[in-house]
ZADO-1210 file (C-alpha; in nm, 4 decimals, padded with zeros to 6 digits):
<atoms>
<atom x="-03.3512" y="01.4833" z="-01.0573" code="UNK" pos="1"/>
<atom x="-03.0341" y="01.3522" z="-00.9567" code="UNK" pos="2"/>
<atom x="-02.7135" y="01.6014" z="-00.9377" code="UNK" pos="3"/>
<atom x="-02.3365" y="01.6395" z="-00.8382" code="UNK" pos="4"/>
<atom x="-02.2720" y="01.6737" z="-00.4452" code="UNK" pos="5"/>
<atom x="-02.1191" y="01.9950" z="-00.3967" code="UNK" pos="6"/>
<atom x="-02.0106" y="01.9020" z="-00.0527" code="UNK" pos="7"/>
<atom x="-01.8194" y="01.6208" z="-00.2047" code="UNK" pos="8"/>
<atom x="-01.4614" y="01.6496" z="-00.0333" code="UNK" pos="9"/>
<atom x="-01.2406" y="01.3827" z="-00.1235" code="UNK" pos="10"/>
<atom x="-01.2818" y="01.0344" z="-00.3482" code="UNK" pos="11"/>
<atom x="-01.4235" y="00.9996" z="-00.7090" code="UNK" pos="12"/>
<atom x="-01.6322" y="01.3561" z="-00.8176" code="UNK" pos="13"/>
<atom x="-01.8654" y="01.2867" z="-01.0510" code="UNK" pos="14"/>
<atom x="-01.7635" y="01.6342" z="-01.2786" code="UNK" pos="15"/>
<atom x="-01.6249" y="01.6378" z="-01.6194" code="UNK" pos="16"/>
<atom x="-01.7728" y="01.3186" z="-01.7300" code="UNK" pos="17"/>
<atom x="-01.6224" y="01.1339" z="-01.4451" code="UNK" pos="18"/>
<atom x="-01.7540" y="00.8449" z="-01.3092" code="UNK" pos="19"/>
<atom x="-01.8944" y="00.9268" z="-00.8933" code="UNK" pos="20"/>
<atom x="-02.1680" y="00.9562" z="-00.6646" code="UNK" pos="21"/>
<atom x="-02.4616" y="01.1727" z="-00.7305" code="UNK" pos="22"/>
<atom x="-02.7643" y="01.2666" z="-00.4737" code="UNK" pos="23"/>
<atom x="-03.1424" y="01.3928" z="-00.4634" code="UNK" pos="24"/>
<atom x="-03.3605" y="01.6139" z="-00.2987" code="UNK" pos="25"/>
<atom x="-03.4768" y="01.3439" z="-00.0850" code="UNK" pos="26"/>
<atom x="-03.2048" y="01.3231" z="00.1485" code="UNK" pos="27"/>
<atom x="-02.9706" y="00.9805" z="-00.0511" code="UNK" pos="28"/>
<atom x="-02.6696" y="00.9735" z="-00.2060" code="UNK" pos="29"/>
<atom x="-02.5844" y="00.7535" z="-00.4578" code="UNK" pos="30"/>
<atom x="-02.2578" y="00.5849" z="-00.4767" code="UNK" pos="31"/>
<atom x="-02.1367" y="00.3795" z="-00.8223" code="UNK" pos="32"/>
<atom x="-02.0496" y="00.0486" z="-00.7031" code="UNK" pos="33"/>
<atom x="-01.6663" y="-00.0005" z="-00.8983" code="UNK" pos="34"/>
<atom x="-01.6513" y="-00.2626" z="-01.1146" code="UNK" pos="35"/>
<atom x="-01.3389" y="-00.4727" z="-00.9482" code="UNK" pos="36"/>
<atom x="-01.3677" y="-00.6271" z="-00.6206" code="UNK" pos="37"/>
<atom x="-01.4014" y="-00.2741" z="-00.4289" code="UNK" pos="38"/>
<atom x="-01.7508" y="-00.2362" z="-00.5185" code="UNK" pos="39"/>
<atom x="-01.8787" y="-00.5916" z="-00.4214" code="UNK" pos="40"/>
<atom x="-01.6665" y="-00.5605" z="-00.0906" code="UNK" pos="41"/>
<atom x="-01.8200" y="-00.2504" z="00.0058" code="UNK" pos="42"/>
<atom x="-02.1733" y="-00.3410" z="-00.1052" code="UNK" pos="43"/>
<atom x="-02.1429" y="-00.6839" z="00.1077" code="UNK" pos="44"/>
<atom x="-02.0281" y="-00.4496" z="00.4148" code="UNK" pos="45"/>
<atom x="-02.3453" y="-00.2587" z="00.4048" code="UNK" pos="46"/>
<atom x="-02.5635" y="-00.5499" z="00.3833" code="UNK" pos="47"/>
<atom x="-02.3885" y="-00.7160" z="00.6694" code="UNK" pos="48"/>
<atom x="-02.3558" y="-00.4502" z="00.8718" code="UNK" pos="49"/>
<atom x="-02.7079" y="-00.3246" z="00.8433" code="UNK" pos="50"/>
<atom x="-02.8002" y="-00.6274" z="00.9451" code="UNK" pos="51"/>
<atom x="-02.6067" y="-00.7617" z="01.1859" code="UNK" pos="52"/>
<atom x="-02.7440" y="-00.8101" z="01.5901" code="UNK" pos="53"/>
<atom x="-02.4492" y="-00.7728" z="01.6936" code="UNK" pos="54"/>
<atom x="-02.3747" y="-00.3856" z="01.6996" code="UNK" pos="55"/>
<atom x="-02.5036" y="-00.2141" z="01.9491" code="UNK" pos="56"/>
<atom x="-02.7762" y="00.0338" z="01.8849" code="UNK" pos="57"/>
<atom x="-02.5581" y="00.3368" z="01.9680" code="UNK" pos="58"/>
<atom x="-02.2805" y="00.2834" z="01.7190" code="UNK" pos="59"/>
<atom x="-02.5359" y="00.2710" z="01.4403" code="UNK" pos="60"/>
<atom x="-02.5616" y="00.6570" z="01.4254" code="UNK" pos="61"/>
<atom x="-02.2111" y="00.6484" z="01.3188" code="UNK" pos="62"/>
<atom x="-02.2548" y="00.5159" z="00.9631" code="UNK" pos="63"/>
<atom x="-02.4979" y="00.6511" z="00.6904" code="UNK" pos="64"/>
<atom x="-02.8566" y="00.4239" z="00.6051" code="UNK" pos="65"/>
<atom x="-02.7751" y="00.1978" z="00.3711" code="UNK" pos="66"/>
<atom x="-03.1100" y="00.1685" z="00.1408" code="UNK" pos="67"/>
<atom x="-03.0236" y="-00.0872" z="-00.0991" code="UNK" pos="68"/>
<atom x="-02.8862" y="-00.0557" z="-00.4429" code="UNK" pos="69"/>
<atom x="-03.0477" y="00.0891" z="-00.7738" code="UNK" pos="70"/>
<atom x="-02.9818" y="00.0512" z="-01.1160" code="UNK" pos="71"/>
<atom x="-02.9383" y="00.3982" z="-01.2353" code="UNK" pos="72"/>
<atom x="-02.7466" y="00.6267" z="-01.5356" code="UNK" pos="73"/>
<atom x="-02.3964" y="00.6589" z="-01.4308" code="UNK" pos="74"/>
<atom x="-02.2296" y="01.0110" z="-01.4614" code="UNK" pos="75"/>
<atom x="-01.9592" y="00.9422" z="-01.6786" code="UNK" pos="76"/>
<atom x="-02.2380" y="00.8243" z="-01.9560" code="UNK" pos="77"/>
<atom x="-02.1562" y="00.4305" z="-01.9642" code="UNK" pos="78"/>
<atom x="-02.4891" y="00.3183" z="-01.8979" code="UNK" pos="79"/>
<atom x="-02.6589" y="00.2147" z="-01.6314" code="UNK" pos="80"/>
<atom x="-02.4750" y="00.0432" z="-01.3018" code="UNK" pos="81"/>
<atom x="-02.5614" y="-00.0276" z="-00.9526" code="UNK" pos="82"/>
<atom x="-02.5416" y="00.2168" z="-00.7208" code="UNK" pos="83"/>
<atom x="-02.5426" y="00.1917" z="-00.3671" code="UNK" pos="84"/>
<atom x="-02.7806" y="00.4175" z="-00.1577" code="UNK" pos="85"/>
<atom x="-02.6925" y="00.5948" z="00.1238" code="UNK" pos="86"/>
<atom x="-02.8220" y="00.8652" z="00.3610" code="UNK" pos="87"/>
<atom x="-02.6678" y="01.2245" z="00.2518" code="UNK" pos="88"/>
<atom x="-02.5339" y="01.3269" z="00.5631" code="UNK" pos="89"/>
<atom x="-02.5745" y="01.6700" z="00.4850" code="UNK" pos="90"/>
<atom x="-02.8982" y="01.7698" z="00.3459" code="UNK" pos="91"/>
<atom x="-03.0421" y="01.8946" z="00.5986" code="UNK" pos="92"/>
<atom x="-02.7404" y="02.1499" z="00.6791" code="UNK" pos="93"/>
<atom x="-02.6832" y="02.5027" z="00.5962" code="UNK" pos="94"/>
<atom x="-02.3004" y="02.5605" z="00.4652" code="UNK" pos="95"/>
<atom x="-02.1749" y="02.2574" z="00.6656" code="UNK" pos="96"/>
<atom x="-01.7871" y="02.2595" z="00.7436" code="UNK" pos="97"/>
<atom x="-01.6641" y="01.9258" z="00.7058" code="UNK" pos="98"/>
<atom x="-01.2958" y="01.7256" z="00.6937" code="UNK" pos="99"/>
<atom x="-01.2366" y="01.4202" z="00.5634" code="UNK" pos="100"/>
<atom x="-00.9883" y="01.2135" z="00.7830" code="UNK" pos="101"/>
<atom x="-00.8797" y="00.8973" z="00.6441" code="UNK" pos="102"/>
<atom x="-00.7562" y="00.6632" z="00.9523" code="UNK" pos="103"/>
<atom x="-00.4646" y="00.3794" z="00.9574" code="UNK" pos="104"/>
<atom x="-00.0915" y="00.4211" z="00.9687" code="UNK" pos="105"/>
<atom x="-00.1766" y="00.1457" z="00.7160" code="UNK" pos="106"/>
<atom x="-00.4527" y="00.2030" z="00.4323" code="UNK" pos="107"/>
<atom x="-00.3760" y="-00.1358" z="00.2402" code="UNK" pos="108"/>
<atom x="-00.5572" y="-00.4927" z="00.3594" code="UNK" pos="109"/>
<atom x="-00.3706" y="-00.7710" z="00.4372" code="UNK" pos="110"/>
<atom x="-00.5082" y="-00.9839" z="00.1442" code="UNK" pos="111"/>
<atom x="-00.3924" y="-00.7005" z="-00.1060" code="UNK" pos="112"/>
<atom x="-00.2021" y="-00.7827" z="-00.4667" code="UNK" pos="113"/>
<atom x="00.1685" y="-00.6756" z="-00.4052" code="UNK" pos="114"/>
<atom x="00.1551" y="-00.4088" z="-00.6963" code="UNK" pos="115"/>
<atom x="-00.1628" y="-00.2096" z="-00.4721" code="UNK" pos="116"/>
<atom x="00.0478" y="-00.2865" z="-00.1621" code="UNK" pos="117"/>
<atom x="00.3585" y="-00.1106" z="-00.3131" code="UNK" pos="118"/>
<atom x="00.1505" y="00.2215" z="-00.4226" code="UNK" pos="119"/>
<atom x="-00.0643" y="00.2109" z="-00.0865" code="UNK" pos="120"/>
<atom x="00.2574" y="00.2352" z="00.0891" code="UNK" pos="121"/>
<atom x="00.4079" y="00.4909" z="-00.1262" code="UNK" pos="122"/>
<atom x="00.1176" y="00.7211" z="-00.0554" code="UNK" pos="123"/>
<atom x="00.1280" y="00.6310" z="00.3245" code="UNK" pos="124"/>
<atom x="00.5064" y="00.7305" z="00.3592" code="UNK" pos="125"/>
<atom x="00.4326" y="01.0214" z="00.2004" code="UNK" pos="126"/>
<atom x="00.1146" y="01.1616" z="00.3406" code="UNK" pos="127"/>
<atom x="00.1003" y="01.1729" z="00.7555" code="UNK" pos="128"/>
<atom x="-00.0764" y="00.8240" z="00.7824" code="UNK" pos="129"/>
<atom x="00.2521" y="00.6404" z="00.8661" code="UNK" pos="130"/>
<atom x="00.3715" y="00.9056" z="01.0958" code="UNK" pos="131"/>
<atom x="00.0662" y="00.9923" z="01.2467" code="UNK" pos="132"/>
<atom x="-00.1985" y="00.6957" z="01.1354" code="UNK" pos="133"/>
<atom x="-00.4330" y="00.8986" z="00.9862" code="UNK" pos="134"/>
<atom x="-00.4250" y="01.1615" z="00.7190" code="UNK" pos="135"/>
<atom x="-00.6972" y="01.4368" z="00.5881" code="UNK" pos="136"/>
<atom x="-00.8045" y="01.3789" z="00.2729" code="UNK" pos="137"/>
<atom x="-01.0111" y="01.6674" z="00.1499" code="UNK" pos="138"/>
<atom x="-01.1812" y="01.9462" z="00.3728" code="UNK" pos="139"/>
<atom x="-01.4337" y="02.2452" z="00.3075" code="UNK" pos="140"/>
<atom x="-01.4575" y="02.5032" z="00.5869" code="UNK" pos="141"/>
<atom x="-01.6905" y="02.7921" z="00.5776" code="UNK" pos="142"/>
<atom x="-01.5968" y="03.1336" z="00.6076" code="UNK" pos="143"/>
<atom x="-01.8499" y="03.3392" z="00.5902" code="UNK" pos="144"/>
<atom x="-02.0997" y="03.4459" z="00.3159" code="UNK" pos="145"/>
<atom x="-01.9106" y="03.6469" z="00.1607" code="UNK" pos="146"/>
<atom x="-01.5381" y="03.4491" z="00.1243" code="UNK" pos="147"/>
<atom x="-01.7841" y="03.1577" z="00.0992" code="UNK" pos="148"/>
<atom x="-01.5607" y="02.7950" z="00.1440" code="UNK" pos="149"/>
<atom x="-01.2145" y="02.7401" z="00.1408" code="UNK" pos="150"/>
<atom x="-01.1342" y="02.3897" z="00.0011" code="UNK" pos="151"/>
<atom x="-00.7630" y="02.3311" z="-00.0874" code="UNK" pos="152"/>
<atom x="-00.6429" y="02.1653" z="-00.3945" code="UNK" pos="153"/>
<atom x="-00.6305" y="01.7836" z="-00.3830" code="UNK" pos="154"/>
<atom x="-00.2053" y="01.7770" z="-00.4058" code="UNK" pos="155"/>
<atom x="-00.1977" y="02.0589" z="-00.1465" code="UNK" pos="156"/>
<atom x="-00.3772" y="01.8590" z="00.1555" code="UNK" pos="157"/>
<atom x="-00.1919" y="01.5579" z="00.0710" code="UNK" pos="158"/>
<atom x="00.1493" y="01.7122" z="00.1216" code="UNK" pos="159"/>
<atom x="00.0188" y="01.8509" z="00.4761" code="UNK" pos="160"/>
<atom x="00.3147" y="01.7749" z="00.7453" code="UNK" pos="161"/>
<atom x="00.1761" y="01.7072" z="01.0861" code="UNK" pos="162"/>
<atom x="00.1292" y="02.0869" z="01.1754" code="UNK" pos="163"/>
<atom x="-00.0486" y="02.1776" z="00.8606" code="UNK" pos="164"/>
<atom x="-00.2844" y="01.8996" z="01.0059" code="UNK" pos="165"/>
<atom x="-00.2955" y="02.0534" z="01.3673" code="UNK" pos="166"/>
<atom x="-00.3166" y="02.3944" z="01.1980" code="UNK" pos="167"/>
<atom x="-00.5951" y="02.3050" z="01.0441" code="UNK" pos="168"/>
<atom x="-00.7699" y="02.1098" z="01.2957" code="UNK" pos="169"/>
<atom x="-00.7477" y="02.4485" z="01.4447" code="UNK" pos="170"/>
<atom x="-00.9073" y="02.6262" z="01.1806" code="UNK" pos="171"/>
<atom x="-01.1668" y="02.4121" z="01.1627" code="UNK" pos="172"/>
<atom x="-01.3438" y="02.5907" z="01.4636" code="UNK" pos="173"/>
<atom x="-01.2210" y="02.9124" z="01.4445" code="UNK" pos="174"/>
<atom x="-01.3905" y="03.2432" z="01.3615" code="UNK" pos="175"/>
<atom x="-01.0904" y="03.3504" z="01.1363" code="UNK" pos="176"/>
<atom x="-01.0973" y="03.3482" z="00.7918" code="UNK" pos="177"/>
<atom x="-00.9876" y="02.9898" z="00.6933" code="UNK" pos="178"/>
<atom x="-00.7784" y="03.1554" z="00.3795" code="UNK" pos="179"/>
<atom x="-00.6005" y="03.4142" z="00.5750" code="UNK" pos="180"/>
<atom x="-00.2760" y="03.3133" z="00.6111" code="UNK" pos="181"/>
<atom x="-00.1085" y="03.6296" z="00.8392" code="UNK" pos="182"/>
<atom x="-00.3722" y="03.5584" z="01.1394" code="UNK" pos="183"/>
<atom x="-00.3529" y="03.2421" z="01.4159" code="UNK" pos="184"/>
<atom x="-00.6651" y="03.0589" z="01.4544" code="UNK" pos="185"/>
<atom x="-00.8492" y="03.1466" z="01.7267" code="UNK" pos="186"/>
<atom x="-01.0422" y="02.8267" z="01.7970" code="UNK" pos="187"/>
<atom x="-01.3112" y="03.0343" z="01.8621" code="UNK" pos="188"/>
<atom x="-01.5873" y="02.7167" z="01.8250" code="UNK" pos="189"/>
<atom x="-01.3734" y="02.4638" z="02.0014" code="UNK" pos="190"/>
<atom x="-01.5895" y="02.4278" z="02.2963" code="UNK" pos="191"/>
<atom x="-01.9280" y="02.4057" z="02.0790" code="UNK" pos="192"/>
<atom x="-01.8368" y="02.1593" z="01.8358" code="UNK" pos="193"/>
<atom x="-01.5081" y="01.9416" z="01.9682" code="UNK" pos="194"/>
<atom x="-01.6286" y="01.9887" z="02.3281" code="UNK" pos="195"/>
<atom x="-01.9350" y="01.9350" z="02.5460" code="UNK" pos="196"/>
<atom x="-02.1175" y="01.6110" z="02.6227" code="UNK" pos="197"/>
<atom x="-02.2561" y="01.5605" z="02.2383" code="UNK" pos="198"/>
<atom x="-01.9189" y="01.7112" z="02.1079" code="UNK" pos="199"/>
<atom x="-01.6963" y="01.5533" z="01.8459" code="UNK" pos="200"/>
<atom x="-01.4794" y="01.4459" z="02.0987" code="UNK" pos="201"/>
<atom x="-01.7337" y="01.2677" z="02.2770" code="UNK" pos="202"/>
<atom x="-01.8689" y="01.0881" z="01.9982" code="UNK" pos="203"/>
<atom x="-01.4748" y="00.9970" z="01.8770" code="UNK" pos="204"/>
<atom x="-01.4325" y="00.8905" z="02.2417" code="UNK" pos="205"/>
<atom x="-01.7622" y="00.6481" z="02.2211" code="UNK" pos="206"/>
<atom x="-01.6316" y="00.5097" z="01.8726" code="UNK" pos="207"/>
<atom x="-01.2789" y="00.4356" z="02.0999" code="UNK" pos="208"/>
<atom x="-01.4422" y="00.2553" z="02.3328" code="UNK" pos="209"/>
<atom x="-01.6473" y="00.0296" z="02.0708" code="UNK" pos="210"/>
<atom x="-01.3516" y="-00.0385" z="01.8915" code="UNK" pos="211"/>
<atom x="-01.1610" y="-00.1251" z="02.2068" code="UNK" pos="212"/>
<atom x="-01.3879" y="-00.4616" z="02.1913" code="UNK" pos="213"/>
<atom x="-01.4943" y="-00.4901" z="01.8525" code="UNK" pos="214"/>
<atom x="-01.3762" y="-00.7481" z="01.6334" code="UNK" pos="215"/>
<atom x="-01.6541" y="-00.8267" z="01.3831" code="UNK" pos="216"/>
<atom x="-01.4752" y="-00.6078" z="01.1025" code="UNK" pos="217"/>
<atom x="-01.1197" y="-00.4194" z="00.9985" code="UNK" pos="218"/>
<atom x="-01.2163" y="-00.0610" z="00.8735" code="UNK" pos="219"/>
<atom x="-00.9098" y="-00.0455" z="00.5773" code="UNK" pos="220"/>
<atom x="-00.9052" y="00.2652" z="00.4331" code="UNK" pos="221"/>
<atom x="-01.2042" y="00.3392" z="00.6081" code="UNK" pos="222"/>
<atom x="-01.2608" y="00.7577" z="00.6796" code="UNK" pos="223"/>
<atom x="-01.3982" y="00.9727" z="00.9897" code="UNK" pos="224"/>
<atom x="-01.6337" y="01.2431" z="00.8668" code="UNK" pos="225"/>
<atom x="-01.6035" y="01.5714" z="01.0732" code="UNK" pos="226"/>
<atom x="-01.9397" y="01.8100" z="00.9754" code="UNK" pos="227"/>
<atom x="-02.0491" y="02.1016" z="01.1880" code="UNK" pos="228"/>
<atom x="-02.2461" y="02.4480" z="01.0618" code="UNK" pos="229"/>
<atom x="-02.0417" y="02.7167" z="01.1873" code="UNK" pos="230"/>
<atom x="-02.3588" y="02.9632" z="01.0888" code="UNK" pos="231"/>
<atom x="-02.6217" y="02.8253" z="01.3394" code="UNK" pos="232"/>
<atom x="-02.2755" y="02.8509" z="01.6386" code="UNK" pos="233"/>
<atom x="-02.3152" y="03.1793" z="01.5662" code="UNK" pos="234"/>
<atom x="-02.6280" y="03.2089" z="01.5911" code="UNK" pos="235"/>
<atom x="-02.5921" y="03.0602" z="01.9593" code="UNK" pos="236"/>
<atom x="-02.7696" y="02.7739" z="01.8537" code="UNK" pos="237"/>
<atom x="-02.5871" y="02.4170" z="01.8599" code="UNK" pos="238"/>
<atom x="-02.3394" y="02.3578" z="01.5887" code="UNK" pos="239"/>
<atom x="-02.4759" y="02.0273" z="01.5218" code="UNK" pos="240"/>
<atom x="-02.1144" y="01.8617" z="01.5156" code="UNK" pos="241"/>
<atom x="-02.1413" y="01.5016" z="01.3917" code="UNK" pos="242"/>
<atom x="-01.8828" y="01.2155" z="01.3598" code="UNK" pos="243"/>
<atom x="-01.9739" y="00.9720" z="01.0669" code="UNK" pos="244"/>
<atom x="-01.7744" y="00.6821" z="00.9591" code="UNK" pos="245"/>
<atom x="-01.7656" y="00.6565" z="00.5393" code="UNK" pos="246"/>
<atom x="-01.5819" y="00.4757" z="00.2702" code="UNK" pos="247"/>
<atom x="-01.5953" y="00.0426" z="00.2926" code="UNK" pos="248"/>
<atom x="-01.4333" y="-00.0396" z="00.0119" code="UNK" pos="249"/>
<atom x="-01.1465" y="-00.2234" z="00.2051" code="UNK" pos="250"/>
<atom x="-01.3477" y="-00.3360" z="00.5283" code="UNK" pos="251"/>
<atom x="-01.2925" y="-00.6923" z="00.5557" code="UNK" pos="252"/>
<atom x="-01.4526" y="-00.9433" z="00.8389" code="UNK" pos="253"/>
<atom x="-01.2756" y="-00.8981" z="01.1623" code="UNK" pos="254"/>
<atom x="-01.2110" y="-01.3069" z="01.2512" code="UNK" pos="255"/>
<atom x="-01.2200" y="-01.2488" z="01.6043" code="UNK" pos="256"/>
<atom x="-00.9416" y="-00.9992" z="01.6036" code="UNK" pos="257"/>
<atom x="-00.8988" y="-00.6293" z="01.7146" code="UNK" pos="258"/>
<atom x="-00.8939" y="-00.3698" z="01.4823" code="UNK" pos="259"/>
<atom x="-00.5508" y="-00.2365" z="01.5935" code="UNK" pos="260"/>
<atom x="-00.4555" y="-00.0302" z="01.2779" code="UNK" pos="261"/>
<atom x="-00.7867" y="00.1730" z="01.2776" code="UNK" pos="262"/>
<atom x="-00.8071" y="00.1748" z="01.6578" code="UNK" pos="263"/>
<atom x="-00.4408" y="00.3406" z="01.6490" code="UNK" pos="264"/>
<atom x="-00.4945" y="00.5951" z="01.4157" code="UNK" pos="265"/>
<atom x="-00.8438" y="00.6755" z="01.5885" code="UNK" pos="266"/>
<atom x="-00.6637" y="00.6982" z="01.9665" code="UNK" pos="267"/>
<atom x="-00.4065" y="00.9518" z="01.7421" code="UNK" pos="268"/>
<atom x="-00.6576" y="01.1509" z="01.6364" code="UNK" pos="269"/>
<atom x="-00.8317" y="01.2116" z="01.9463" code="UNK" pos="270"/>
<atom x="-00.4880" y="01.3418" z="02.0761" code="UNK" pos="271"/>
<atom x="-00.5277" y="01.6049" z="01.8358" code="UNK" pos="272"/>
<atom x="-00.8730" y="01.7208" z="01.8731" code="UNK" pos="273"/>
<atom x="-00.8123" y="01.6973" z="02.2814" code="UNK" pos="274"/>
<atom x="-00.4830" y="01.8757" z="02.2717" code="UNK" pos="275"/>
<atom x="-00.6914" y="02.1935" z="02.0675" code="UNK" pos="276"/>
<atom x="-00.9136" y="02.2076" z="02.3703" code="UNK" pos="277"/>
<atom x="-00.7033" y="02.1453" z="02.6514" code="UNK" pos="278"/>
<atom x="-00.3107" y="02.2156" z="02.5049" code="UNK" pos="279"/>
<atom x="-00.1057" y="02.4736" z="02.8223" code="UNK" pos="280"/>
<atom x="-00.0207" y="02.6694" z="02.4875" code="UNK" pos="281"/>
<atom x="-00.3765" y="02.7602" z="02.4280" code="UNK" pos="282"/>
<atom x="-00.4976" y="02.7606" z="02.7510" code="UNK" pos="283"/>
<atom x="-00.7748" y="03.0284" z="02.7354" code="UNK" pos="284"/>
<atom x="-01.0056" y="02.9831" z="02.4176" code="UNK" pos="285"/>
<atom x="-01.2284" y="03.2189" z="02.2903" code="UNK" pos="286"/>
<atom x="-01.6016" y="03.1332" z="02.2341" code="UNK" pos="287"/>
<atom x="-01.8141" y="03.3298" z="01.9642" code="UNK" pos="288"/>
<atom x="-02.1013" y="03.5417" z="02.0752" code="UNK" pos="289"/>
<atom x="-02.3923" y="03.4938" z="01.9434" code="UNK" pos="290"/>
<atom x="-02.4696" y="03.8570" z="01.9138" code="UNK" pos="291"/>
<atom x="-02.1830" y="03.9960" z="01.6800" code="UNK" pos="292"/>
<atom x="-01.9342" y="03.7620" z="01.4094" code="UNK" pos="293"/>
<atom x="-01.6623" y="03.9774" z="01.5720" code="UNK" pos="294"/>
<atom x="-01.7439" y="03.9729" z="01.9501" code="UNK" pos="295"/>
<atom x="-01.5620" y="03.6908" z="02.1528" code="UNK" pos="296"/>
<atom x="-01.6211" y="03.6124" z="02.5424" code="UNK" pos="297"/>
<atom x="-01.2968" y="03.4423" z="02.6701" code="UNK" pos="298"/>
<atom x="-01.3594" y="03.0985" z="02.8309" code="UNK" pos="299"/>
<atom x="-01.1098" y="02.9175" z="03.0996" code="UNK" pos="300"/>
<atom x="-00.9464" y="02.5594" z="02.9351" code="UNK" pos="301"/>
<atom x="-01.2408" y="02.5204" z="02.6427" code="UNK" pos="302"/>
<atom x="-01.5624" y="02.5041" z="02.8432" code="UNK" pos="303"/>
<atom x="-01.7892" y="02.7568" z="02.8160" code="UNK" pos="304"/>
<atom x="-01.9868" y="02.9325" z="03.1537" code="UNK" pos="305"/>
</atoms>
């Protein structure tokens, strides 16, 4: 029985007859392959890249298992298309909090027609991707069980101003209500799920490094996929943070030439999540405890003891 994702943040939704991905109880998603150029691109990516000897074993963790295609029903009711399938990277999760972070100052490909150019552009200069080179693009964060998830309308996160995206960077891992306006987020989870050895910091640090070298493919328009379960950080277990990469409808071959345009935005990005764990304004973090929702233990520069 296939269904609608309901941790879906950003893209094509496959609700109200629309045409998007659905996904299983056995762990795949299934994204419609578009009928222009996008979905043979991104299909051809996936083949490639699943196949190809020459990425190293460790940065295949960062993309989802491509299984193939299969014809199946599309949502919107036009018959049956090809759909790629993918690994859902969150079945296995509990209430995962996840953002959506689309990288590039520049989200159009070189080989572009003028008139996608033009509205590319238009959407760069006025989302943070120019200014910053990268932008979110859609975001769920978990509350609790009772407020549930606070996802923002579409228009609202795409007029966020670079401290709408540091504020909620912040919120992200913090123990505050993520719809409470009136209170500063605490950061609370900073340390468990942007710091520590397995953190997303270290895993957007190891993607840095890779991409430092890597000139097999340009990532266009490509996204970073932030998920973490706030629940189980409570819990004092590990928040299971995880760094995916997602969305190849633009990647293109790399000729021999570094991916500056996603490496830039990436290096920006990593400012941000490093400045929430180590910024002199925010010096001493808090930590949850796992005992109590409402109990902190203070922690010196975002490393716990």
């Amino acid at each position: 029985m296939l269904k609608v994702p309901d941790h879906q943040v950003a893209g094509h939704t496959a609700r109200h007859g629309k045409l998007g991905p659905l996904i299983d109880d056995s762990g795949r998603f299934y994204k419609p392959l578009q009928d222009d150029e996008r979905g043979s691109k991104e299909l051809a990516f996936y083949t490639s890249f699943s196949s190809n000897t020459r990425i190293p074993d460790h940065i295949h963790r960062f993309f989802p298992v491509f299984y193939g295609t299969q014809l199946l029903e599309a949502s919107d009711g036009s018959g049956f298309r090809p759909h790629l399938v993918l690994q859902d990277l969150v079945s296995d999760r509990v209430n995962p909090s996840i953002i959506d972070i689309k990288i590039g100052s520049r989200t159009w490909y070189p080989q572009a027609s003028e008139d996608y150019v033009r509205r590319c552009l238009k959407k760069d200069k006025a989302t943070s991707s120019l200014l910053l080179g990268f932008r979110i693009s859609g975001l769920r964060i978990y509350g609790n069980s009772e407020s549930g998830f606070w996802k923002p309308e579409k228009k609202h996160v795409q007029g966020f101003t670079p401290e709408d995206v540091r504020l909620v960077l912040r919120k992200f891992v913090s123990s505050n209500s993520p719809t409470d306006s009136n209170s500063v987020p605490d950061c609370c989870f900073a340390p468990s799920v942007y710091g520590g050895s397995s953190g997303i910091l270290a895993q957007l640090l190891e993607l840095k490094a890779w991409f430092e070298d890597q000139t097999i493919y340009h990532f266009n328009s490509c996204s970073v996929l932030m998920l973490y379960e706030k629940e189980s950080v409570m819990k004092g277990r590990s928040s299971s943070a995880e760094v995916k990469l997602i969305d190849f409808a633009h990647a293109l071959e790399g000729r021999g030439v570094i991916d500056h345009n996603f490496l830039g935005g990436l290096c920006s990005f990593i400012k941000f999540v490093s400045e929430i764990l180590t910024s002199p304004d925010e010096n001493s973090t808090e930590a949850c405890s796992p005992d109590s929702e409402k109990k902190c233990i203070s922690t010196e520069n975002g490393t716990t003891e």
